[in-house]
TISE-95265 format. One record per residue (C-alpha): residue in one letter; x, y, z; residue number from 1. Coordinates in steps of 0.02 Angstrom, whole numbers, m for minus. Example, Ala and Ser with C-alpha at 12.3 -4.5 7.8 and 13.67 -1.06 7.14 Angstrom:
! TISE-95265
<pt type="a" xx="615" yy="m225" zz="390" seq="1"/>
<pt type="s" xx="684" yy="m53" zz="357" seq="2"/>
***
This chain:
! TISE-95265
<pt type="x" xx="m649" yy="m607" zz="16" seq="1"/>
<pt type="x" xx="m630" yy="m747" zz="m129" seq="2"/>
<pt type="x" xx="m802" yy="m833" zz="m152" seq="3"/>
<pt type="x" xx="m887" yy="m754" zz="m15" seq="4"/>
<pt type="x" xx="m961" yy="m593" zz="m78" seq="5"/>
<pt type="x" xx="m1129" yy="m640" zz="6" seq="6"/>
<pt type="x" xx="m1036" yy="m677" zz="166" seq="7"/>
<pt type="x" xx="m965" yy="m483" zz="148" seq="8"/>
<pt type="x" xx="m1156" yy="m415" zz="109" seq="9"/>
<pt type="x" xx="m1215" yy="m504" zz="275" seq="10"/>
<pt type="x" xx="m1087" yy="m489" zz="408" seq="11"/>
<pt type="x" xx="m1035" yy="m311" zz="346" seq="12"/>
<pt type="x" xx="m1174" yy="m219" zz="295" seq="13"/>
<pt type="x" xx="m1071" yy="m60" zz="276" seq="14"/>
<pt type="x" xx="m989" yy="m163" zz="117" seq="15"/>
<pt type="x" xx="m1065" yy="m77" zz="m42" seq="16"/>
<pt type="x" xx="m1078" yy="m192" zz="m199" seq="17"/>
<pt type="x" xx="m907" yy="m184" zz="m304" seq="18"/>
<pt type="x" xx="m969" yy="m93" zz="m459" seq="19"/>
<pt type="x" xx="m1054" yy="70" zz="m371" seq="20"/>
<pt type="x" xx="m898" yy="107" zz="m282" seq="21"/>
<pt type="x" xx="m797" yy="82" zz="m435" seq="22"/>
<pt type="x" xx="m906" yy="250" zz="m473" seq="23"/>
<pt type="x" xx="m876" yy="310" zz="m333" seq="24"/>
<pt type="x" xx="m707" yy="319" zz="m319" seq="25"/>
<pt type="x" xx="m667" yy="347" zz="m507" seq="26"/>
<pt type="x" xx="m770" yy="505" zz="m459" seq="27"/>
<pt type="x" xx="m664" yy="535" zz="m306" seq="28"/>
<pt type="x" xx="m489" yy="500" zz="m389" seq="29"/>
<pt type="x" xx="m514" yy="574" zz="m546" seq="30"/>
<pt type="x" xx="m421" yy="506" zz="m705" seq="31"/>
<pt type="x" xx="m331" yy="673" zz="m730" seq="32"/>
<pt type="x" xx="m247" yy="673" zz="m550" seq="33"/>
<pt type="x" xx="m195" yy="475" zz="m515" seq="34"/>
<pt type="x" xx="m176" yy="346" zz="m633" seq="35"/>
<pt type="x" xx="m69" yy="445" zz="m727" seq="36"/>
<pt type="x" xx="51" yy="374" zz="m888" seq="37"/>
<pt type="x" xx="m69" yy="269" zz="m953" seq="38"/>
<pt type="x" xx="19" yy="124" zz="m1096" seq="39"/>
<pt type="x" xx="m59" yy="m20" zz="m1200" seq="40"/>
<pt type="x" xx="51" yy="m130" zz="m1118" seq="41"/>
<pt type="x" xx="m22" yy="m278" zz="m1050" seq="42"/>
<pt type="x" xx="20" yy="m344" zz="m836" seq="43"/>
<pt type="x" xx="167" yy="m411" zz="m807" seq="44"/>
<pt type="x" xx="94" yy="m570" zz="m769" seq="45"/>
<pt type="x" xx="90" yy="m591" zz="m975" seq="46"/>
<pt type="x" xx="251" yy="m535" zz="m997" seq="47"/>
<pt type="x" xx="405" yy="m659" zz="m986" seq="48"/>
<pt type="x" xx="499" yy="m614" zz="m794" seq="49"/>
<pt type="x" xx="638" yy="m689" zz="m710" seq="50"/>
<pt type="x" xx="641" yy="m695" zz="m537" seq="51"/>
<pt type="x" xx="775" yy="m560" zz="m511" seq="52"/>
<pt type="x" xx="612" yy="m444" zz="m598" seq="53"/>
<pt type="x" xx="502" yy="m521" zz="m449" seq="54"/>
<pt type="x" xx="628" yy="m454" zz="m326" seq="55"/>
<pt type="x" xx="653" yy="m302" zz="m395" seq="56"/>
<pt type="x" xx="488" yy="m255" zz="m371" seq="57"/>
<pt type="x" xx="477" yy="m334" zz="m212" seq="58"/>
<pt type="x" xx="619" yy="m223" zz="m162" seq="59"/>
<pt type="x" xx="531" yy="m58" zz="m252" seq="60"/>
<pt type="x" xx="389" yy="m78" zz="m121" seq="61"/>
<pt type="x" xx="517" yy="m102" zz="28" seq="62"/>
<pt type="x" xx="579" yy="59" zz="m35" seq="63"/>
<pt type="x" xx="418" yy="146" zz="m16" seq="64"/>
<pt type="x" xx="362" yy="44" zz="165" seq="65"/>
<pt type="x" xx="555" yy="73" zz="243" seq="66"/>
<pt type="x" xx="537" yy="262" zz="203" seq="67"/>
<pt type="x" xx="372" yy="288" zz="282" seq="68"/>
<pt type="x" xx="413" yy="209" zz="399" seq="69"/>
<pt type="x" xx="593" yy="292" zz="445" seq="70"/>
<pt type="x" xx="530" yy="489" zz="445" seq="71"/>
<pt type="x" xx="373" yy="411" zz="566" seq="72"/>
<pt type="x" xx="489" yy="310" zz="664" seq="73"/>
<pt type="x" xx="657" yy="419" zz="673" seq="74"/>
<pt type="x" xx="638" yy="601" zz="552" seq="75"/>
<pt type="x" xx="720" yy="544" zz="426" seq="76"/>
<pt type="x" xx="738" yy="471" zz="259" seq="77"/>
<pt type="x" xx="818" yy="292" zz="244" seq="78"/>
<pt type="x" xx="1022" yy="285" zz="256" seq="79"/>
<pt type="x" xx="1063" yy="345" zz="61" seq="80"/>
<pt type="x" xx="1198" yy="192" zz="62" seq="81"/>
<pt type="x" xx="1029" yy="105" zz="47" seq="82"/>
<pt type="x" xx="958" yy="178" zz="m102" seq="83"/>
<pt type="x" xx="1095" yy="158" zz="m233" seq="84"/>
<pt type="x" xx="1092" yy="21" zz="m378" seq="85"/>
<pt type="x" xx="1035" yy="13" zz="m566" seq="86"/>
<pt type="x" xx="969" yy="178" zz="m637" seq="87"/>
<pt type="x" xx="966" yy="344" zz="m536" seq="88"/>
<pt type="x" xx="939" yy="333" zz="m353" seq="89"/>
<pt type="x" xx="807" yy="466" zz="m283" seq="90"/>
<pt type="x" xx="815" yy="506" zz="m98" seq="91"/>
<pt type="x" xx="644" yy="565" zz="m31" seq="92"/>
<pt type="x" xx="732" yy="693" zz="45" seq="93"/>
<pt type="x" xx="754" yy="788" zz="m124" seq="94"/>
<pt type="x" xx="638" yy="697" zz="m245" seq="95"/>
<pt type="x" xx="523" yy="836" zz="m318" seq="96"/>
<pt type="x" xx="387" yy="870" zz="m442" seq="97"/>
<pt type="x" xx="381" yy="974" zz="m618" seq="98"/>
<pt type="x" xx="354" yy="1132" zz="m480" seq="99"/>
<pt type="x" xx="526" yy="1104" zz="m377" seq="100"/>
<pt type="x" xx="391" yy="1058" zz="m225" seq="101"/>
<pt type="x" xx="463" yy="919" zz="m126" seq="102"/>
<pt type="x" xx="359" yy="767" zz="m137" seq="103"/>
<pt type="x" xx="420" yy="724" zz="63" seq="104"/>
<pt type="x" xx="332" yy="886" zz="84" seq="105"/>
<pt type="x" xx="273" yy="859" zz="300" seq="106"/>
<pt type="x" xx="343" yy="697" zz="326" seq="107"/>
<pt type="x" xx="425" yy="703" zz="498" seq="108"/>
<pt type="x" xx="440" yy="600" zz="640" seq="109"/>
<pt type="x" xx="281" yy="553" zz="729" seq="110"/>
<pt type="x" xx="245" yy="624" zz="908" seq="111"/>
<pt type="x" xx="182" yy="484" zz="988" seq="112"/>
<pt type="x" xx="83" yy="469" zz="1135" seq="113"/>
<pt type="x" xx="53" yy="272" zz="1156" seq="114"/>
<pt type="x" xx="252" yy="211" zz="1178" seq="115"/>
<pt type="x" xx="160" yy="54" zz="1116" seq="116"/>
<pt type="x" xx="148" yy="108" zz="965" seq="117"/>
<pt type="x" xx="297" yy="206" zz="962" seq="118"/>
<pt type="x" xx="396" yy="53" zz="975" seq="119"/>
<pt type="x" xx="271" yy="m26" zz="839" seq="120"/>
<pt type="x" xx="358" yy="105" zz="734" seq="121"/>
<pt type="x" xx="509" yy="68" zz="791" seq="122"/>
<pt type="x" xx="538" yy="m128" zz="754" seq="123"/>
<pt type="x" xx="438" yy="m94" zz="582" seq="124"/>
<pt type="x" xx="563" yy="39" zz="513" seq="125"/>
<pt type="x" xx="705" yy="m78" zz="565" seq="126"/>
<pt type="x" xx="633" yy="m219" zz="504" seq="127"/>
<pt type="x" xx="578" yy="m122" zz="329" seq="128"/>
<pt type="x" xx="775" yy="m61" zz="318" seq="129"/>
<pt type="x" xx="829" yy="m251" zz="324" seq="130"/>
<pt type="x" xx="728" yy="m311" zz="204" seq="131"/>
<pt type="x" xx="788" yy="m163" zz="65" seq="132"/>
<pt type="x" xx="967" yy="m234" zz="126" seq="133"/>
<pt type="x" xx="938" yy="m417" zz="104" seq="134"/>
<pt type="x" xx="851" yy="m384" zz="m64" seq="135"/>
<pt type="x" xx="971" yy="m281" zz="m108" seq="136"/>
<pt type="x" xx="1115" yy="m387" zz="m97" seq="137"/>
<pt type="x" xx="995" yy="m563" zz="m146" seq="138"/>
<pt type="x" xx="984" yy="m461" zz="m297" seq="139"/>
<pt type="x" xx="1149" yy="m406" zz="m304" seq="140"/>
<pt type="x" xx="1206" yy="m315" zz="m477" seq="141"/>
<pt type="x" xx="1042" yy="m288" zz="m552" seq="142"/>
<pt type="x" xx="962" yy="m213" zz="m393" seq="143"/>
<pt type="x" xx="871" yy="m58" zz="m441" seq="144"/>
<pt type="x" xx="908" yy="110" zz="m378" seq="145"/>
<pt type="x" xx="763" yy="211" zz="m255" seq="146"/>
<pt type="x" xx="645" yy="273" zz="m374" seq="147"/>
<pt type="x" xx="517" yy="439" zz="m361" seq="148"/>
<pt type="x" xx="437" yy="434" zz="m197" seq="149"/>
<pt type="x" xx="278" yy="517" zz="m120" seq="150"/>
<pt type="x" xx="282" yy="501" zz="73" seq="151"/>
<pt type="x" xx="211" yy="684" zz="110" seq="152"/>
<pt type="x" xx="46" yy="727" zz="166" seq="153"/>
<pt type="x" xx="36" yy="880" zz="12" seq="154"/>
<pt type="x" xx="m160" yy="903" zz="m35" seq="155"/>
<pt type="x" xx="m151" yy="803" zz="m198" seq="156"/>
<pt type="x" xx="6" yy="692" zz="m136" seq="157"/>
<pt type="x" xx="m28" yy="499" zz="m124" seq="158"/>
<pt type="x" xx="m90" yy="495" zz="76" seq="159"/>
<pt type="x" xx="m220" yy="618" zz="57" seq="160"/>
<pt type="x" xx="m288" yy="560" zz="m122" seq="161"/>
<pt type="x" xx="m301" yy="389" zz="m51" seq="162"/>
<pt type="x" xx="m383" yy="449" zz="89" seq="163"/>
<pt type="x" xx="m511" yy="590" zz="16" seq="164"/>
<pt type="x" xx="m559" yy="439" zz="m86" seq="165"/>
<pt type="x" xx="m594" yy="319" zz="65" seq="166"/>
<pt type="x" xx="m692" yy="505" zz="143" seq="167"/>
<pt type="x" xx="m577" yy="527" zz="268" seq="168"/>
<pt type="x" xx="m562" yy="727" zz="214" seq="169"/>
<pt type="x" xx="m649" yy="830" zz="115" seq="170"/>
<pt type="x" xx="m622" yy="895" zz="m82" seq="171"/>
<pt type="x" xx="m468" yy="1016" zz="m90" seq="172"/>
<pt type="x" xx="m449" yy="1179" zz="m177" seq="173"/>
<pt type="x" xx="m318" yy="1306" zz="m204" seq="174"/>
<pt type="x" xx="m420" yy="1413" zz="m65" seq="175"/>
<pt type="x" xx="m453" yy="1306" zz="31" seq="176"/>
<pt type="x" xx="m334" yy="1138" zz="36" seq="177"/>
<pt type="x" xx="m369" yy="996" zz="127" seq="178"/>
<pt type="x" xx="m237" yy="869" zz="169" seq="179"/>
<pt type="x" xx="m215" yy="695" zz="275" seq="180"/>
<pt type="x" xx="m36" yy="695" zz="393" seq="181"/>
<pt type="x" xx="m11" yy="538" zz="432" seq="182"/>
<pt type="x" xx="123" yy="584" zz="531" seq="183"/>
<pt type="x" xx="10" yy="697" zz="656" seq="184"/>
<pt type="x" xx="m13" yy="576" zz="796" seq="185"/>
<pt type="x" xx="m25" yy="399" zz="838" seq="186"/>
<pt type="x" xx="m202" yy="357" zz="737" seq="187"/>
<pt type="x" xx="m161" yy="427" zz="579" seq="188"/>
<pt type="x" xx="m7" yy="336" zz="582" seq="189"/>
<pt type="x" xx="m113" yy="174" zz="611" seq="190"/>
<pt type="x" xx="m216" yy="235" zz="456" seq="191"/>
<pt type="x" xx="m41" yy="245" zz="335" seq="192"/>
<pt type="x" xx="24" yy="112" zz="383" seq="193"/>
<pt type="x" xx="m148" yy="19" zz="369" seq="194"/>
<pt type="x" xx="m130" yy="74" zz="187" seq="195"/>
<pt type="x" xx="26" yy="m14" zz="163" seq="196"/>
<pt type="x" xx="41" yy="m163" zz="247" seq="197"/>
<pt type="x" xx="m99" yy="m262" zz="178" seq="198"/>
<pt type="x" xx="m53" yy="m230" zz="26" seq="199"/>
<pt type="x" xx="121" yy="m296" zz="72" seq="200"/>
<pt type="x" xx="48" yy="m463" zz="127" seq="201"/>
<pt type="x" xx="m57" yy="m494" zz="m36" seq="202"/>
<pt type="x" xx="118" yy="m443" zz="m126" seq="203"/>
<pt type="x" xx="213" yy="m554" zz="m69" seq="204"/>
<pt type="x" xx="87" yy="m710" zz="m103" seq="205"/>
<pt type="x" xx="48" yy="m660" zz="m257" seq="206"/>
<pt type="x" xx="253" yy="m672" zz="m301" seq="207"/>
<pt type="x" xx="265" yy="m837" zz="m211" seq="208"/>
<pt type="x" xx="175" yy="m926" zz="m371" seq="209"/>
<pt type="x" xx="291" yy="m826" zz="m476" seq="210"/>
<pt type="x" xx="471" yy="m886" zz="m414" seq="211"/>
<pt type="x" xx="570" yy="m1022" zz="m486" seq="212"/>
<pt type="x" xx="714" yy="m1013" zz="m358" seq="213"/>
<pt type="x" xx="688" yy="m1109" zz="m190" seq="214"/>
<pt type="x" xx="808" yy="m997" zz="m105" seq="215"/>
<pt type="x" xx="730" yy="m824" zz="m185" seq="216"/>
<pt type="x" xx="546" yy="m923" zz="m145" seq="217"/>
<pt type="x" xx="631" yy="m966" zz="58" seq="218"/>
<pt type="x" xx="664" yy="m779" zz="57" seq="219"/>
<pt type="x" xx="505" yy="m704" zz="m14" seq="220"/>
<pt type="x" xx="407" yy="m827" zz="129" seq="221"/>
<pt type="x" xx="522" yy="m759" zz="273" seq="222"/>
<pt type="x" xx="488" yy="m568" zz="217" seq="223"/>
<pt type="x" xx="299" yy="m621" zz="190" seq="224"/>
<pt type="x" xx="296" yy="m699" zz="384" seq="225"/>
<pt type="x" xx="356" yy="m540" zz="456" seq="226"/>
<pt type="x" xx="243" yy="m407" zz="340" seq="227"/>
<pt type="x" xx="96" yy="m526" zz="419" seq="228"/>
<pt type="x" xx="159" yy="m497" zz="592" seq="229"/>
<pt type="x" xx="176" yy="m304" zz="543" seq="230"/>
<pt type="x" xx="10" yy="m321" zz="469" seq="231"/>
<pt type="x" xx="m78" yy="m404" zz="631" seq="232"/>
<pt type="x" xx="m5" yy="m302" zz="763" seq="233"/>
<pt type="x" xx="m68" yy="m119" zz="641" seq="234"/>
<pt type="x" xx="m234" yy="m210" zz="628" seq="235"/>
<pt type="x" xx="m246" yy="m249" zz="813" seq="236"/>
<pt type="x" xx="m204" yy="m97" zz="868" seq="237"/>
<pt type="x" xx="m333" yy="m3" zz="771" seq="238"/>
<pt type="x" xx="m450" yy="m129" zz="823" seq="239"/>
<pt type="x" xx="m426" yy="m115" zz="992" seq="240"/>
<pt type="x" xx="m470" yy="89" zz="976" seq="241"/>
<pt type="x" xx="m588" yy="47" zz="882" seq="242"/>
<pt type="x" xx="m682" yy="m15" zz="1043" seq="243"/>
<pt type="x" xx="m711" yy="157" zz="1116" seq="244"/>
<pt type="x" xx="m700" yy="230" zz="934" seq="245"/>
<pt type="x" xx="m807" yy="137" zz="814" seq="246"/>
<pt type="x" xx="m780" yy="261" zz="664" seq="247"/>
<pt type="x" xx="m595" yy="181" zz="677" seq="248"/>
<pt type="x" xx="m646" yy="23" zz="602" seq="249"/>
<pt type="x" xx="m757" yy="122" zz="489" seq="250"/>
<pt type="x" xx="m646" yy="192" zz="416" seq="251"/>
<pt type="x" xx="m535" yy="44" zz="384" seq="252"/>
<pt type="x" xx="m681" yy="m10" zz="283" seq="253"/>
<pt type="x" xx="m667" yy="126" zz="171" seq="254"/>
<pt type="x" xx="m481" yy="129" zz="161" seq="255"/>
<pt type="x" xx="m485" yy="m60" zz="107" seq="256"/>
<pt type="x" xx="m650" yy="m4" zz="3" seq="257"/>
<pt type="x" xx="m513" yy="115" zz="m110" seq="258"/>
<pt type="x" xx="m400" yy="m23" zz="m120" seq="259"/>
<pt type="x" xx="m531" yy="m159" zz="m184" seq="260"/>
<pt type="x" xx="m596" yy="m8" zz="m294" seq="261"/>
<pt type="x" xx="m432" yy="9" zz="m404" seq="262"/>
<pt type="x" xx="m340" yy="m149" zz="m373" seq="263"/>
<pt type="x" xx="m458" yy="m254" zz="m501" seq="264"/>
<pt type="x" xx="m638" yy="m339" zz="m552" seq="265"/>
<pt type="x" xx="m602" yy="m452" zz="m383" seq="266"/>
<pt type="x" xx="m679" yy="m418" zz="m205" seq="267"/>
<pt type="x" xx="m559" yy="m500" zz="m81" seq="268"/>
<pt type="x" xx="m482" yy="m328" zz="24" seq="269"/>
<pt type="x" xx="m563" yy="m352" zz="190" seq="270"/>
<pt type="x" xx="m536" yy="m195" zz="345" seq="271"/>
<pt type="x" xx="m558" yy="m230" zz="530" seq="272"/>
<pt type="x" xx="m744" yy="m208" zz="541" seq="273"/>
<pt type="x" xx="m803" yy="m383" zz="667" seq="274"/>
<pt type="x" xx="m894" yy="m534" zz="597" seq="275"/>
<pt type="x" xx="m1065" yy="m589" zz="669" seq="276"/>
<pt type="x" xx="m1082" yy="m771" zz="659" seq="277"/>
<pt type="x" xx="m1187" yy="m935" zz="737" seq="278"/>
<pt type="x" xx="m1041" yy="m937" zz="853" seq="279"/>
<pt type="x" xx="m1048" yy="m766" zz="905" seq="280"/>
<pt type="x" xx="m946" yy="m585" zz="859" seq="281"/>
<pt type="x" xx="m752" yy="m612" zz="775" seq="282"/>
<pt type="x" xx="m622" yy="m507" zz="741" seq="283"/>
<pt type="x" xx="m553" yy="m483" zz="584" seq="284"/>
<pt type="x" xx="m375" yy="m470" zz="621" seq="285"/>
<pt type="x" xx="m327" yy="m594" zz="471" seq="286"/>
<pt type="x" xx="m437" yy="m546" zz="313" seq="287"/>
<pt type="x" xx="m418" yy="m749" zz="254" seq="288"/>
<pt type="x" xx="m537" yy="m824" zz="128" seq="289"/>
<pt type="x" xx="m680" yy="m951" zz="157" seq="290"/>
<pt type="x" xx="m534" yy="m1073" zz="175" seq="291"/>
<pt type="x" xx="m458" yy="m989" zz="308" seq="292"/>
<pt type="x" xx="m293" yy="m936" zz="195" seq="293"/>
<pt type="x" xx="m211" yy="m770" zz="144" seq="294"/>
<pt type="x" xx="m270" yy="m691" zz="m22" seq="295"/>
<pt type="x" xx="m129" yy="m624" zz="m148" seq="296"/>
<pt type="x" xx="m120" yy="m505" zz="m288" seq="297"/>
<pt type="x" xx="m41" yy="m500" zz="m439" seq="298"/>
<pt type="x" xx="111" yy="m370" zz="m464" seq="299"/>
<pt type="x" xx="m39" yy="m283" zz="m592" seq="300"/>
<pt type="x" xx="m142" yy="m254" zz="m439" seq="301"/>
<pt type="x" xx="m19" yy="m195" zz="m335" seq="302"/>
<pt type="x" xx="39" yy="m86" zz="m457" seq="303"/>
<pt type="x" xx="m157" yy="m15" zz="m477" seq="304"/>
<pt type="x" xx="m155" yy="26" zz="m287" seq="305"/>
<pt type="x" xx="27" yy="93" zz="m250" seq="306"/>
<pt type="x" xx="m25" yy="196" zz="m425" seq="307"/>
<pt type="x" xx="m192" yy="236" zz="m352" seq="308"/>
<pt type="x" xx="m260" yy="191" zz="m537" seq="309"/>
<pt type="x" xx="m421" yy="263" zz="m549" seq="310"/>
<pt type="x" xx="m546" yy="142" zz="m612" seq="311"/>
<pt type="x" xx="m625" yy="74" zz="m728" seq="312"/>
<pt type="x" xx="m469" yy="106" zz="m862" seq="313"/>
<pt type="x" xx="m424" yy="m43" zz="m1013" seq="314"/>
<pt type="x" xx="m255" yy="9" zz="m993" seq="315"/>
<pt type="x" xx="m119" yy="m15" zz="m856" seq="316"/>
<pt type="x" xx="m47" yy="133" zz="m770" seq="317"/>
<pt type="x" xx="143" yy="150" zz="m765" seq="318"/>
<pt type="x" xx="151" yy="288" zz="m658" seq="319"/>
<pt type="x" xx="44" yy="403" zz="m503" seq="320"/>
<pt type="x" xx="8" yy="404" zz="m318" seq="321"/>
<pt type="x" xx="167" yy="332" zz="m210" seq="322"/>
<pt type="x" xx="278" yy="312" zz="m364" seq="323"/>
<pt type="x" xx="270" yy="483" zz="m465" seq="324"/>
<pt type="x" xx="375" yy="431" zz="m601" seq="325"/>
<pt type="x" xx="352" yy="257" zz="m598" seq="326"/>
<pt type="x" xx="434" yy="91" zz="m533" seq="327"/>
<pt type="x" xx="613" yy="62" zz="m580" seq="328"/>
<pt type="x" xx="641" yy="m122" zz="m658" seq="329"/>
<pt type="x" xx="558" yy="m239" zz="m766" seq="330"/>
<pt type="x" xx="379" yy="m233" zz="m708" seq="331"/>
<pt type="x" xx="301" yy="m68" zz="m694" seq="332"/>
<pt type="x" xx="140" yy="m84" zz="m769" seq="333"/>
<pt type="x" xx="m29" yy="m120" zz="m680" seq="334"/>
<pt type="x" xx="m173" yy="m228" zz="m759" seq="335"/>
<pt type="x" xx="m320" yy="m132" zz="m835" seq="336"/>
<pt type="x" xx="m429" yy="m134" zz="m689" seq="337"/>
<pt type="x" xx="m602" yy="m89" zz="m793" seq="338"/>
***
């Protein structure tokens, strides 16, 4: 939270200082497994984009969100007449690694039990489809194809790195793998789609002080509004288990922990864990600054997270975690994050 890392130390004693968990998890992730495709480049922040870049990688991320999404929602991939556009399009359905093993590997459609939550899923894969369409045609000629992505629950796939490093499984071995399925039932579904959504939010304000084009700028507000709905009603649902099952908002500490670990030197991701103040016990459905507003990231710290960039490294990743082979477009290189 921006300015209010004593506020963090008192009302969320769980919250270690910054720095040890960098150790932590650079420990946890290892160098050799995420961050992969390491360049000198600097962000992308310092490099000269147009706002057709900022959309492209907008619509990069919708690719990865509407995909999850759709096999939770529905068993499948997204409709491949949504995938096409500059460069090679990549269905999850047959992306795959040096090894020929599918990098879908598991993803399915969710067996829900809450029909809640099932038609949480529901509205969010529809809603995650539209906003690859709009994008797509807002973009129009230059839109970028799917790229490489990692929606499978495979031991050293994206889901289960990102979550051995927030502890929510074990080390893995050849003998004796270990994995996260986020499509098992309605909780870990809450968990993956905990994983994204925030970061979606912080996305999408980070690019609103990036675009010069009201109507692109109108646009990138109305998909921000509805990731902060999609945001809300994940976090309010997990709190609301949480209740009965207080390890559920422990472990959105240590999910948002991973994320604060590799995004940058900043503190600001916040999980569902309640506030104790002079007024009395508050949720944290909106993690909001001291000034009450919305937090964003730069496309460098997305890119550190949806690259699950090990920290501390001087050099941005171009590659790893979700996005095997790398974002297609213009800006595809996180910010050293050491």
């Amino acid at each position: 939270m921006t300015d209010s890392e004593e506020l963090i130390g008192v009302f969320d004693k769980r919250v270690q200082r910054r720095d040890d968990r960098r150790a932590l998890f650079k420990a946890i992730l290892g160098a050799g497994v995420v961050g992969a495709g390491l360049a000198m480049a600097g962000s992308a922040e310092a490099q000269a984009v147009t706002d057709g870049d900022i959309l492209n990688f907008a619509l990069n991320l919708e690719y990865l969100e509407s995909n999850f999404y759709y096999y939770a929602a529905f068993g499948t991939p997204i409709p491949a007449t949504s995938i096409t556009g500059t460069g090679t399009a990549v269905s999850t359905a047959t992306a795959a690694d040096s090894t020929g093993a599918l990098y879908n590997a598991g993803a399915r459609q969710v067996k829900f039990s809450d029909p809640s939550v099932q038609a949480y899923a529901n509205e969010i894969a529809a809603d995650e489809l539209n906003h690859v369409n709009f994008l797509r045609k807002a973009i129009g000629a230059t839109a970028v194809a799917q790229p490489v992505l990692d929606v499978g629950i495979t031991p050293n796939g994206a889901f289960s790195t990102a979550a051995r490093a927030a502890g929510l499984i074990g080390a893995t071995s050849a003998t004796a793998p270990t994995f996260f399925d986020v499509y098992a039932n309605d909780l870990s579904f809450l968990y993956g789609a905990f994983i994204f959504e925030d970061v979606g939010v912080t996305a999408y304000r980070g690019a609103s002080g990036l675009l010069t084009n009201k109507t692109y700028l109108d646009a990138a507000a109305g998909i921000l509004a509805v990731e902060a709905y999609h945001a809300a009603i994940v976090r309010t649902t997990l709190d609301q288990l949480g209740v009965a099952t207080p390890i559920i908002r422990t472990n959105t500490e240590a999910i948002s922990n991973v994320r604060d670990a590799v995004d940058g030197t900043t503190d600001d991701d916040q999980g569902i864990a309640q506030i104790a103040n002079t007024v009395g016990t508050l949720s944290n459905i909106a993690p909001t600054d001291g000034n009450g507003l919305a937090y964003g990231r730069t496309t460098g710290q997305v890119l550190n997270i949806v690259y699950l960039n090990s920290p501390p490294t001087k050099v941005g990743a171009t590659k790893g975690g979700f996005f095997p082979a790398g974002m297609n477009g213009n800006i595809t290189t996180s910010t050293p994050n050491g």
